[in-house]
N, C-alpha and C positions, 0 to 999 in steps of 0.2 A: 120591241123588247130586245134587250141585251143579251148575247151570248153569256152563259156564265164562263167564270176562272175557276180555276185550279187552287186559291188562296186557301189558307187554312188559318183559322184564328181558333187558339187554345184548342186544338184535335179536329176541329170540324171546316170541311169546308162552307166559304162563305161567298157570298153576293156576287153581281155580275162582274164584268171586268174590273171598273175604277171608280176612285172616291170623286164623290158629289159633297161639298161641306157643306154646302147650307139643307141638306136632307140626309147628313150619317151616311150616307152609301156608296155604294161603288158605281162610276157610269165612264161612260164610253169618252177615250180622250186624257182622262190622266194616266201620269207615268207610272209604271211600276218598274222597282228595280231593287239595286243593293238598299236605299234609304225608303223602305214602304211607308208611306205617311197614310195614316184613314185618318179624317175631322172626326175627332168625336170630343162629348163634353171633355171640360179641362178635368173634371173630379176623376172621372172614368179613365182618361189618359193618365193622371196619376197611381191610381189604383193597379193598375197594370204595369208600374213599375215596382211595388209591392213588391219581398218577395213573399211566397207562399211558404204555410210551415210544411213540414216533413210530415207524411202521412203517419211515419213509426209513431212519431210524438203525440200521437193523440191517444193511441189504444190506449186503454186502461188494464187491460189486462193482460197476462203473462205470456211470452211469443214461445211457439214450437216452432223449430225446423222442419222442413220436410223430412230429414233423412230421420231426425227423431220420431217426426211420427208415425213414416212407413216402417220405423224398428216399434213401435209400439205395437202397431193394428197389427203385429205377428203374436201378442202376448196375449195373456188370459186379459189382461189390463189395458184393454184395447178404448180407444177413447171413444163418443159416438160424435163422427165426424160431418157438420153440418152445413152444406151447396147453399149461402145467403143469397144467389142469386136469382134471377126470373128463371122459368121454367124452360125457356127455348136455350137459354144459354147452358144451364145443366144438362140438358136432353146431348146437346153439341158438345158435351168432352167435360170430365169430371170426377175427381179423386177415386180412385178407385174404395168402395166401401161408403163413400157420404151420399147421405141420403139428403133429398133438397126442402127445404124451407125457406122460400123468398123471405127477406129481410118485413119486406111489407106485411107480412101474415105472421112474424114471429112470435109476438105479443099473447098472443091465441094459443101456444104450445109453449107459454115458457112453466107451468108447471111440472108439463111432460119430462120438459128440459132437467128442473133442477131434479128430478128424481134419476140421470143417467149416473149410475153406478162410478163409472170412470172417468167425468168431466165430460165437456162439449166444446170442441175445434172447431172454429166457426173458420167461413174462408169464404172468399169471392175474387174480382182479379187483379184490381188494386187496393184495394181495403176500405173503402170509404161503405160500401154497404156493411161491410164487415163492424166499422165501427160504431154505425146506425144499430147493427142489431145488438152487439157487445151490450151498451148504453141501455136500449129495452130492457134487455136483461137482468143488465148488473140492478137497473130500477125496480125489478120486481124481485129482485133476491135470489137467482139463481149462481147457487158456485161452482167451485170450479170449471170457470171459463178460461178458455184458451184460445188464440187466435194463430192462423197461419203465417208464419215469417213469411214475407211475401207472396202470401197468396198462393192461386192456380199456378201466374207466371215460374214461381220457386218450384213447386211441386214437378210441373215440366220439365225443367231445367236439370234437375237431379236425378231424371231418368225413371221417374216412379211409372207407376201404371195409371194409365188412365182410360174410365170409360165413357163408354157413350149410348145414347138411349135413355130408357126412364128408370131402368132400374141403379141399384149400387153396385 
């Protein structure tokens, strides 16, 4: 068995030390350096020159700032702001006031949803659950949807409050 690397492909570490072409993998014996070469199919090696669209460009729906929404959750016209993410990740650090509803279980509370008086801020930490659950939504007719301008990362960044545990 091969010690594994340290390599990372698209966020995750991967395989042992070095590529094997005729089995996709990494094994003991090739170079790694400035020019990383891994054998993989030619379709997939293209594909990964791709570039990827912009996360923004896909929401469908109207972006708040953080700083606009910690000025709102001070008003009577507070929005009810919704944790799209799994439960361990909410429990670890989370807008101060949102309450969580994993994207996966959305579907199930989106009437709940369209009856929130003041809209519904949806958010997670790069937006791709966020636009999973947007899309639920916007499917079963809930309005005024809103989404987080970058997320938890924006929220952080801006000095807001944030909690942690299971409540809001």
């Amino acid at each position: 068995m091969h010690a594994p690397s340290r390599l990372v492909w698209h966020g995750r570490q991967t395989g042992p030390e070095n590529a094997d072409p005729s089995h996709h993998r990494l094994h003991k014996g090739a170079r790694l350096g400035a020019a990383r070469a891994f054998a993989c199919r030619p379709l997939l090696c293209l594909l990964t020159l791709l570039p990827l669209p912009a996360l923004g460009d896909a929401f469908q729906t109207p972006a708040i700032s953080a700083d606009d929404l910690a000025a709102r959750q001070m008003t009577s016209a507070a929005p009810l702001v919704v944790d799209v993410r799994p439960f361990g990740e909410y429990k670890s650090g989370h807008v101060a006031g949102a309450v969580n509803l994993p994207y996966t279980k959305i579907e199930q509370h989106a009437d709940e949803l369209a009856e929130a008086d003041n809209g519904v801020v949806l958010y997670c930490t790069l937006g791709t659950r966020t636009q999973l659950a947007e899309q639920t939504l916007l499917a079963r007719g809930v309005p005024n949807l809103y989404h987080l301008d970058g997320g938890l990362g924006a929220w952080r960044q801006g000095g807001h409050e944030i909690h942690t545990g299971w409540g809001p």
